[in-house]
C-alpha positions as CSV (number, residue, x, y, z in Angstrom):
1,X,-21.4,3.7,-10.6
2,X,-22.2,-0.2,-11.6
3,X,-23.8,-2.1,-8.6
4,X,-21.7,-5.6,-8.4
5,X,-25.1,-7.6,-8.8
6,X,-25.5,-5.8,-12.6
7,X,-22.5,-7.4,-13.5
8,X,-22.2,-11.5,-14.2
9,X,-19.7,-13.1,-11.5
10,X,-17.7,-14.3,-14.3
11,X,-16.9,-10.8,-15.7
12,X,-16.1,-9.9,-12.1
13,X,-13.6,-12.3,-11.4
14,X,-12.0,-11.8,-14.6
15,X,-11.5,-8.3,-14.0
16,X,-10.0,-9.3,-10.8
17,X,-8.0,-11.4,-12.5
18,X,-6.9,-8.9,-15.0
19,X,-6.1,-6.0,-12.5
20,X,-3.8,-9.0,-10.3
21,X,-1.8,-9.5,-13.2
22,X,-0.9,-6.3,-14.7
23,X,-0.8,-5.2,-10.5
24,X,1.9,-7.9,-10.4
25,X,4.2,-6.2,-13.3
26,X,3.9,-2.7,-12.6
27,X,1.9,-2.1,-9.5
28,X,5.3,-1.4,-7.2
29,X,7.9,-2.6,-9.7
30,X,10.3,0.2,-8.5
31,X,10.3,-1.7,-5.0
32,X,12.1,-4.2,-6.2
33,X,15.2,-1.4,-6.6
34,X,17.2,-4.2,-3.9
35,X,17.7,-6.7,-7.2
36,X,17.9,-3.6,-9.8
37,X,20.9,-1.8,-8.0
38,X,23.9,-4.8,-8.7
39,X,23.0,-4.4,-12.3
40,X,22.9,-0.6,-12.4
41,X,26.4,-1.1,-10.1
42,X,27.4,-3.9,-12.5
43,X,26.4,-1.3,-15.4
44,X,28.8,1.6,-13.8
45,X,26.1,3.7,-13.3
46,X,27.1,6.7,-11.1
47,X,30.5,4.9,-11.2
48,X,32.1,8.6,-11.9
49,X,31.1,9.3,-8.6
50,X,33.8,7.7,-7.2
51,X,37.0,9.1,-6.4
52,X,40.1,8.0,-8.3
53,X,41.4,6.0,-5.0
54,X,38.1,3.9,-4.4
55,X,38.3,3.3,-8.1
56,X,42.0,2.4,-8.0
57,X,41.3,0.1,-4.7
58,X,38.4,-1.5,-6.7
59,X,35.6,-0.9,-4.2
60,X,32.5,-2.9,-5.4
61,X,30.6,0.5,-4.6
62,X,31.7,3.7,-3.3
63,X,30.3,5.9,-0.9
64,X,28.8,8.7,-3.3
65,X,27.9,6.0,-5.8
66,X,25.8,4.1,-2.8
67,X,24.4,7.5,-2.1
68,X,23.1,8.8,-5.8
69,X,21.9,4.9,-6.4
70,X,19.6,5.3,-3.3
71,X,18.4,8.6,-4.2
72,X,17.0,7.4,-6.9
73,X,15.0,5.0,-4.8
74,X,13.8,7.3,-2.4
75,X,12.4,9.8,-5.3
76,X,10.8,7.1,-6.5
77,X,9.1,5.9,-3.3
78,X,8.6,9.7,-2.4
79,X,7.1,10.3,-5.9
80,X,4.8,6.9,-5.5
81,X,3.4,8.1,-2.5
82,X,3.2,11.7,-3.1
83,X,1.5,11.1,-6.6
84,X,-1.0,9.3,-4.9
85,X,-3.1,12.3,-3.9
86,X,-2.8,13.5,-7.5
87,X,-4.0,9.7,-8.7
88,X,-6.5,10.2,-6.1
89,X,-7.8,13.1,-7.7
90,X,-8.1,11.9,-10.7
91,X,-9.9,8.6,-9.7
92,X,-12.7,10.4,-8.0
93,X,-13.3,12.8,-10.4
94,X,-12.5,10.9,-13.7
95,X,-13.2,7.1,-12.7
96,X,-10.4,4.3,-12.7
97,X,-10.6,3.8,-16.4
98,X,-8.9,7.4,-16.8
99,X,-6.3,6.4,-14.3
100,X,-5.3,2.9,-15.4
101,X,-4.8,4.5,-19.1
102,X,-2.9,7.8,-17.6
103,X,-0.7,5.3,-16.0
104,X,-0.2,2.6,-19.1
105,X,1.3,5.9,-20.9
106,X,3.9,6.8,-17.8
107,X,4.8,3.0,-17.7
108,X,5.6,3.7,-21.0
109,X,7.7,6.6,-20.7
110,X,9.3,5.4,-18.4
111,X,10.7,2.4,-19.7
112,X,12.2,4.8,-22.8
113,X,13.7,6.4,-20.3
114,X,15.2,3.4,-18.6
115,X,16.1,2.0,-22.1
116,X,18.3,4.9,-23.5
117,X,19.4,6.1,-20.2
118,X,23.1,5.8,-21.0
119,X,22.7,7.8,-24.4
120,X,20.8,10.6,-22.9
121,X,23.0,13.5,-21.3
122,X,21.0,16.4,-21.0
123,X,18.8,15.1,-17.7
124,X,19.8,12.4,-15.7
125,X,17.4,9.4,-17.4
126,X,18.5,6.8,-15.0
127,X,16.3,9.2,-12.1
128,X,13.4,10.3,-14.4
129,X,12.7,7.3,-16.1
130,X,12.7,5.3,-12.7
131,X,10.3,8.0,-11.6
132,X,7.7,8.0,-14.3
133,X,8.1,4.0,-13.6
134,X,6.6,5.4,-10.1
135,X,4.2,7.3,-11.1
136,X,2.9,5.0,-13.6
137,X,2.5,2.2,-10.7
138,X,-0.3,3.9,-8.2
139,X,-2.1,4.9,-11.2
140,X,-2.9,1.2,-12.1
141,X,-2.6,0.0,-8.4
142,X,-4.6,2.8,-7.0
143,X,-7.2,2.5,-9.5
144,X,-8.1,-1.2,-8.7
145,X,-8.8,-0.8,-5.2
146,X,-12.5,-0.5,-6.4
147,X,-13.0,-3.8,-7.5
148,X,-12.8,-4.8,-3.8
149,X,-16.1,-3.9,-3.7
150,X,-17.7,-6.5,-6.8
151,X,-17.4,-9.1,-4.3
152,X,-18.3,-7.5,-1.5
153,X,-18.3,-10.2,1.3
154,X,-15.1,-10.8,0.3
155,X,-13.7,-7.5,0.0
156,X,-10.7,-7.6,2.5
157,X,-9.2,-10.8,0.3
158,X,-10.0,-9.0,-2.6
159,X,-7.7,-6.1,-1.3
160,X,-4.8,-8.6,0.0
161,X,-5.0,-10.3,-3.4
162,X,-4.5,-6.6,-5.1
163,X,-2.1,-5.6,-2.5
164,X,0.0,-8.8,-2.6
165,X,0.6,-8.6,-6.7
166,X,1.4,-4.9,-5.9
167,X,4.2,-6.5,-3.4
168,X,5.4,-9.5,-5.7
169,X,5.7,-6.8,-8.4
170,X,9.0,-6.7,-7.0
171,X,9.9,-9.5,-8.7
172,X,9.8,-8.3,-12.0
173,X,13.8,-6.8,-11.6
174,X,15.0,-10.1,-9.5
175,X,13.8,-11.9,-12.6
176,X,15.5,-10.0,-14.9
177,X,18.9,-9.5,-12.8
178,X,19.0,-13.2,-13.0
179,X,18.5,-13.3,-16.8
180,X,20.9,-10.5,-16.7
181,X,23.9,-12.6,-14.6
182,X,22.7,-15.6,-16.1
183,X,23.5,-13.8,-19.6
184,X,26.6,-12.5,-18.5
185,X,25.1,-9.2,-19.1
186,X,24.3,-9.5,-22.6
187,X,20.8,-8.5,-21.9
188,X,21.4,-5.7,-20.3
189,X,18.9,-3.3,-19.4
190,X,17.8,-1.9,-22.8
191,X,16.9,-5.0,-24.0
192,X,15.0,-5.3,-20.8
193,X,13.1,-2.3,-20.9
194,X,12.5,-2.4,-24.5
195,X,10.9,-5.9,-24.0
196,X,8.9,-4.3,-20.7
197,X,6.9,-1.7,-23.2
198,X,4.7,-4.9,-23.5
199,X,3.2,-4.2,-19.9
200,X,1.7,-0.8,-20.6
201,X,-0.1,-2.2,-23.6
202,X,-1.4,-4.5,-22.0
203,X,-2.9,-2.2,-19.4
204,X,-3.9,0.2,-21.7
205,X,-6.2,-3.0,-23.2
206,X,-7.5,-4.4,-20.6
207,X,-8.5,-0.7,-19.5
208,X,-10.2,-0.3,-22.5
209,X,-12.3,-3.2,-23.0
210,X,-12.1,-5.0,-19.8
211,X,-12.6,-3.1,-16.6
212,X,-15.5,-0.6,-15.7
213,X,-15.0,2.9,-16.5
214,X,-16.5,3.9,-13.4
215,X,-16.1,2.5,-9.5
216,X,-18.2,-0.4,-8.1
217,X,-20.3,1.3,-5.6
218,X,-19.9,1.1,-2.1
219,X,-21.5,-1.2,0.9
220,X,-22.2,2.2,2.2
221,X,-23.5,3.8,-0.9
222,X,-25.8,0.8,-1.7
223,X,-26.9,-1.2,1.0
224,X,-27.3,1.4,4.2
225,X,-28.9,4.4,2.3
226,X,-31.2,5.8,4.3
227,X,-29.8,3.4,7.6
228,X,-27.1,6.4,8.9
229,X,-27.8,9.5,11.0
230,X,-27.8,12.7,9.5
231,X,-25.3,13.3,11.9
232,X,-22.6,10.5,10.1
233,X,-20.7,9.6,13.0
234,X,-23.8,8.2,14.6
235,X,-25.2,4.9,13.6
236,X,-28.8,4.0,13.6
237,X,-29.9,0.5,13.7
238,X,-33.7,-0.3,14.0
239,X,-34.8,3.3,13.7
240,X,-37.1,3.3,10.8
241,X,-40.6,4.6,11.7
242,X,-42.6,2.7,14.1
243,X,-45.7,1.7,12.2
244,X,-49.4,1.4,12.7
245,X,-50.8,-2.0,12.4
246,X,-53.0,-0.3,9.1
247,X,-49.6,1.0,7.2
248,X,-49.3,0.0,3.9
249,X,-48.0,-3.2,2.4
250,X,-45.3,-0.6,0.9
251,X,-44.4,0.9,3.6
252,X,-43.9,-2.9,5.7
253,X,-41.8,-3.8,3.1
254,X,-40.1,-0.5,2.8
255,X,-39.9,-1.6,6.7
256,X,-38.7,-5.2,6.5
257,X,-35.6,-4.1,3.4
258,X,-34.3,-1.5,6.1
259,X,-34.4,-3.8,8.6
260,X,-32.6,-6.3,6.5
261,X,-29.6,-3.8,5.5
262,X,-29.9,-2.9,8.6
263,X,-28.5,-6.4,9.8
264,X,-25.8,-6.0,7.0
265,X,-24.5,-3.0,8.5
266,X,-24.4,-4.1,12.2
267,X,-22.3,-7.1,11.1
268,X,-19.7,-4.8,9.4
269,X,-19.5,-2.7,12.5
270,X,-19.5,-5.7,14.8
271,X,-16.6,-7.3,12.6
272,X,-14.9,-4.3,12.2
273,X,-15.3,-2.3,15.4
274,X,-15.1,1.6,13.9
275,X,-16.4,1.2,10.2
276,X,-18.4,3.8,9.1
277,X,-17.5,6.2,11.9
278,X,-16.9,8.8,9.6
279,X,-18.4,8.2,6.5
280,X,-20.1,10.4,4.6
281,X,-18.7,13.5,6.6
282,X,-17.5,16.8,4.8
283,X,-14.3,16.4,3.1
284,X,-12.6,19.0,5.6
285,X,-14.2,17.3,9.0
286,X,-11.9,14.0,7.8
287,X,-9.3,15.5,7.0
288,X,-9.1,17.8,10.5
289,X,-9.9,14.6,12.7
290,X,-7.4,12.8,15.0
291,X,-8.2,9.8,12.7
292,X,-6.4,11.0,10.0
293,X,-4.1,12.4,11.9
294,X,-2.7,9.3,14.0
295,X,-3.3,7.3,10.8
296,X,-1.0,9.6,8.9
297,X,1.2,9.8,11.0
298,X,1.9,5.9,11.7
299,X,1.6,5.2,8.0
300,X,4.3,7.6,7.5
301,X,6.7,5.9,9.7
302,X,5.8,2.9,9.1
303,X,6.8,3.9,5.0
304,X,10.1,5.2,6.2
305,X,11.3,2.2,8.1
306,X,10.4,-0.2,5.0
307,X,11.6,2.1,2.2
308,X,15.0,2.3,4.2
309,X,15.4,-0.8,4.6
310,X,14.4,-2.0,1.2
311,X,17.1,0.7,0.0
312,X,20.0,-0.2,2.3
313,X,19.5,-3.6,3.2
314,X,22.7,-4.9,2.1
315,X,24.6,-1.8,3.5
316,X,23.4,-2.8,6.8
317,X,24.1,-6.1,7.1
318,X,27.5,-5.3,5.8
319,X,28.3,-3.5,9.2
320,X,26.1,-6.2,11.2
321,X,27.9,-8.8,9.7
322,X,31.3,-7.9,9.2
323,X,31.1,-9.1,5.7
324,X,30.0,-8.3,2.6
325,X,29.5,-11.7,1.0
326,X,27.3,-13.0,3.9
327,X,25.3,-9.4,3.5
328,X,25.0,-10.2,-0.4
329,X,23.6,-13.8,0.6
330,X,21.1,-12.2,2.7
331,X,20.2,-9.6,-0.2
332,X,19.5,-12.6,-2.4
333,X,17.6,-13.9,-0.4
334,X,15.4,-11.0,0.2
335,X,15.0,-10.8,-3.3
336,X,13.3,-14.1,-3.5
337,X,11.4,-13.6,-0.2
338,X,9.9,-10.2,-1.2
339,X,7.4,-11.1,-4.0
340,X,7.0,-14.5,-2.4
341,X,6.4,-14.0,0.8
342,X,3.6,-11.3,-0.4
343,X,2.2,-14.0,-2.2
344,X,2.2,-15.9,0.4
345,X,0.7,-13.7,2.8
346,X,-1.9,-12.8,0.9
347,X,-4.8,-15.1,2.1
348,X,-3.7,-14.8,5.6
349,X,-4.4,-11.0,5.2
350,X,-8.0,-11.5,3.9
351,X,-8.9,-13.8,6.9
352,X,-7.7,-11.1,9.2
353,X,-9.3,-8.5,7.6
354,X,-12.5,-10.3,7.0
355,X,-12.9,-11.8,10.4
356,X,-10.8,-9.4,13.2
357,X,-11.8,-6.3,14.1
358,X,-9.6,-2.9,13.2
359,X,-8.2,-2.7,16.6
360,X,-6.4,-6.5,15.9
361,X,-5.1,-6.0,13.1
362,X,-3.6,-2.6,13.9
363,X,-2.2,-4.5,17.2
364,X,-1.0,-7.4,15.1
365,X,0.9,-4.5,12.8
366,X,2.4,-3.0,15.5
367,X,3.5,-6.0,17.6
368,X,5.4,-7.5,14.4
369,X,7.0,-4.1,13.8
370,X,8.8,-4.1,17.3
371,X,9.9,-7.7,16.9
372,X,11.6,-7.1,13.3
373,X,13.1,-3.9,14.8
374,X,14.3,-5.7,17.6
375,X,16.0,-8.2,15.4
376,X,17.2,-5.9,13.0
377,X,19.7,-4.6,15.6
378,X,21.3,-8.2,16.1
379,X,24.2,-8.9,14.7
380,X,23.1,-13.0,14.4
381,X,22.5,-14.5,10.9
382,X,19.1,-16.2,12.5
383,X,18.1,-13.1,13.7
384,X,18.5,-11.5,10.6
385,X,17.0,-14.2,7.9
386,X,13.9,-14.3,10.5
387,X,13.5,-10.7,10.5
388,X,13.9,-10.8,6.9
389,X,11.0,-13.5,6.6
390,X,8.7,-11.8,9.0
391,X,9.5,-8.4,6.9
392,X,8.4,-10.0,3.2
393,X,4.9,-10.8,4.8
394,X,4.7,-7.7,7.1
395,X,4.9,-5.4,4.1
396,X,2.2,-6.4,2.5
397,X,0.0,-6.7,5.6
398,X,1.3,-3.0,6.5
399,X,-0.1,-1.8,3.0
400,X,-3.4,-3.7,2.9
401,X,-4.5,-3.2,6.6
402,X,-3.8,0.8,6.3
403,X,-5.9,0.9,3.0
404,X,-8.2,-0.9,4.2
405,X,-8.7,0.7,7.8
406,X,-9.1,4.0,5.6
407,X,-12.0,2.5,3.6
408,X,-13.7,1.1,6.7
409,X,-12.8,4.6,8.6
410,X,-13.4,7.5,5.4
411,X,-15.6,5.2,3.5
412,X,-15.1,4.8,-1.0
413,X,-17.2,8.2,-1.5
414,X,-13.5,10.3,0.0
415,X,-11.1,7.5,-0.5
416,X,-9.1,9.0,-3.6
417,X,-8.6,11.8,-1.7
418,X,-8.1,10.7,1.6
419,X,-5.7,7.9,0.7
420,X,-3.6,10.3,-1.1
421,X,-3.1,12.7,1.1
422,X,-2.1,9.9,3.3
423,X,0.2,8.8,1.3
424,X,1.2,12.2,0.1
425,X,2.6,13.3,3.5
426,X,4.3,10.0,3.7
427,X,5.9,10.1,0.5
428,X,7.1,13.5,1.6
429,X,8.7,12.6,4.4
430,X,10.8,9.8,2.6
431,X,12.9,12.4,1.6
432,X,14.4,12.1,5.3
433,X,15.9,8.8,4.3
434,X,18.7,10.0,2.8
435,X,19.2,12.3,5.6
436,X,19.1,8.7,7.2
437,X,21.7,7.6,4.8
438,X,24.3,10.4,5.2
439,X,23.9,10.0,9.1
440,X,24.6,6.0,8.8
441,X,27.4,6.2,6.7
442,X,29.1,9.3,7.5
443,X,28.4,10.0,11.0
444,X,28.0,6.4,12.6
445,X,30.7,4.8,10.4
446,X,28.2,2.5,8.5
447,X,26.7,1.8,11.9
448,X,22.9,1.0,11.1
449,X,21.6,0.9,14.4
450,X,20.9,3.8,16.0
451,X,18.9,5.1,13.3
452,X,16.4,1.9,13.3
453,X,16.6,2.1,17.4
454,X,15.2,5.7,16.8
455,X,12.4,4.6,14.1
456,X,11.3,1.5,16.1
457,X,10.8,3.9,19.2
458,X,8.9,6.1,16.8
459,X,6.9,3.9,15.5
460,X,5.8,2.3,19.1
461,X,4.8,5.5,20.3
462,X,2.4,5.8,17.5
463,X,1.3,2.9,17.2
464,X,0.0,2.6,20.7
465,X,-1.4,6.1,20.0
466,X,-3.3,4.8,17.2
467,X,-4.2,1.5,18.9
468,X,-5.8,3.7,22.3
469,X,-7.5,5.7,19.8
470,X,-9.2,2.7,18.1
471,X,-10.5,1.0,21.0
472,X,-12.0,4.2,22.4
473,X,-13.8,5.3,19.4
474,X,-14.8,1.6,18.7
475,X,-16.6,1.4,22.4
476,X,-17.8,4.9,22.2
477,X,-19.3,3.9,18.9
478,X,-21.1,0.3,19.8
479,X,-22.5,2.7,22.7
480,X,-24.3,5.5,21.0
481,X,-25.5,2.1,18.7
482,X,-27.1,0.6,21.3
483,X,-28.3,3.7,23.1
484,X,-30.0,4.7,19.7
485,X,-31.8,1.2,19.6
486,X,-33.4,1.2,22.7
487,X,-34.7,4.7,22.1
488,X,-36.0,4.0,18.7
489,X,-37.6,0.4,20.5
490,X,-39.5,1.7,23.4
491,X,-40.7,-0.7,25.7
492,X,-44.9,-1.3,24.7
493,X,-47.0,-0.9,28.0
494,X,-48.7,-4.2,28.9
């Protein structure tokens, strides 16, 4: 693994630079399905769906059309997250140059797929194209998180900047469905993803000659070697051998370089309240802890209420309004909010991760959860445009602050593997949103609300779970700190 001071600043940035680019066209491009589906509808896919009545009355989408459309879009988000233990896999064992170049080849695929989609009739190309598309994206996006640590004072913007091109990535299919109404649907979409096959060779480049092979190493791995208890949940600050005054120059400077790293890891505990809690612990012990289990679990709802809503936002504001044009406004303007408002957002993120502890910005997550479910249940066009803003710059605060509370949690050395079973489980239980779908269209007559009154109610209980959790293990932790100082400092008789 390269240290970040082996490597000149300029290389480092560029690399940065590279991995925010290709992070903005493929990163999460399938989350941008909201602006794709008029032009699939537009296209008539899944048109046959429909029964000879809806397509006699002309409805712009049928039930069972709405219903396959959004399938595709929840296999993809399922397949994103669930693929991110196997891209996890591969990045610990292989390195993130293996990964980006795995991932340039399903970008590619994909985008065949996507481009021929209407010729192909032996598997439905539409669905398996979009999901090598998915696949394609965590193994590029995944692979980056690394280079948060070339700059490591700086590694929570580093993160946001990586996770905010992962959100405006989004914007790749608003871009092209205005090209594609601004055409009058003379490029249509295999033209589009003909032209996209540029992307993956881009990757595949830059993964080549450009980024390290191998992950940056960690603040834990190369700063505080030597400055954690054998036991990894306990952290020991000033307890380095207490020397005689004849001890070697060696071993006072041996002495003074502890005490120095030792400085640099009290400031990351201090600014982060829990990190390093369990680094460096056995695989098993993370995975069987209440930490992974309360982060899991709010990650996972967290995923459903935002990959539901990015599927069905204009479904819902249909009912909500009482009209489909006002709900189509709203969708546009979702579109444009998404991969801006990430954008946006972005330095915001790295000052609160930089600066708060864990604990705030877990509170801040929650606490803007329950006030965009509370106005997603309004049936008032401010209501809904504000909770439509606060969402674009949510989600990519949701999806930074959960990596990066994993990192500070797990540590780098587990990360792979503990993100992606994170994400894993949470991809899984996507599956549940068209469950979700069937329940909102066919059982409460389009009626969206119960089902987010249910998932906001969810999503508080854990949340506060997570947040008690947090704060205990943050004060339990500064305690055995401190307790371990004064017993490796005792008081000199006069």
């Amino acid at each position: 693994m390269p240290h970040h001071t082996e490597v000149p600043t300029a290389k480092r940035a560029i690399q940065i630079a590279c991995a925010v680019i290709y992070c903005v066209l493929a990163g999460g491009i399938v989350f941008g399905f909201a602006a794709l589906k008029p032009v699939l509808i537009s296209e008539g896919v899944y048109r046959s769906e429909c029964t000879p009545q809806e397509i006699k009355d002309q409805v712009p989408v049928c039930a069972e059309q709405e219903i396959r459309l959004n399938v595709i879009f929840t296999c993809a988000a399922v397949l994103t997250n669930v693929g991110a233990l196997f891209v996890g896999r591969v990045l610990d064992t292989y390195g993130p140059r293996a990964s980006g170049v795995i991932g340039s080849f399903l970008l590619a695929i994909g985008s065949l797929l996507m481009a021929f989609a209407f010729q192909i009739t032996i598997i439905d190309a539409y669905l398996v194209g979009y999901l090598c598309l998915a696949l394609g994206g965590p193994f590029v996006y995944i692979s980056s998180f690394q280079l948060s640590n070339s700059f490591p004072h700086m590694s929570g913007t580093v993160l946001a900047m990586i996770t905010g091109a992962f959100d405006a990535s989004s914007a790749v299919f608003f871009v092209y469905r205005l090209i594609y109404e601004g055409t009058n649907g003379s490029f249509y979409p295999t033209k589009f993803f003909l032209c996209y096959l540029i992307v993956p060779v881009f990757i595949l480049i830059v993964q080549l000659f450009v980024l390290p092979k191998d992950s940056y190493k960690t603040a834990s791995a190369s700063e505080t070697t030597g400055l954690l208890h054998e036991n990894p949940q306990s952290v020991t600050f000033g307890s380095t051998t207490n020397f005689s005054d004849s001890a070697s120059a060696h071993h006072r400077r041996q002495s003074t370089m502890n005490r120095r790293h030792s400085v640099v890891l009290e400031r990351k505990i201090h600014s982060s309240g829990v990190w390093g809690i369990m680094h460096n612990m056995p695989i098993k012990k993370q995975v069987m802890s209440a930490w992974f289990f309360l982060i899991m679990f709010f990650t996972t709802l967290q995923m459903l209420r935002i990959n539901y809503f990015v599927a069905s936002i204009r479904t819902q504001y249909t009912f909500l309004f009482d009209s489909f044009s006002k709900a189509a406004s709203l969708n546009g303007y979702f579109d444009i909010a998404l991969p801006v408002g990430g954008l946006i957002a972005v330095p915001f993120i790295g000052i609160i991760l930089d600066n708060f502890s864990t604990f705030t910005a877990i509170s801040a997550l929650v606490l803007t959860a329950t006030v965009i479910g509370v106005l997603g249940i309004l049936r008032s066009p401010i209501a809904a445009y504000t909770g439509v803003t606060m969402f674009v710059a949510y989600r990519p605060f949701y999806y930074t602050t959960m990596s990066d509370t994993t990192a500070k949690v797990f540590g780098f050395e587990t990360f792979g593997t503990i993100y992606g079973l994170i994400f894993s489980f949470a991809g899984l239980f996507n599956f549940v949103q068209t469950g979700l779908d069937r329940l909102t269209l066919n059982v409460f007559n389009h009626d969206p609300r119960p089902v987010n009154c249910a998932l906001l109610g969810l999503v508080i209980l854990f949340g506060g779970a997570l947040m008690i959790h947090i704060k205990t293990q943050s004060i339990k932790l500064r305690r055995s700190i401190l307790e371990r100082e004064a017993g490796s400092n005792p008081a000199r008789p006069l």
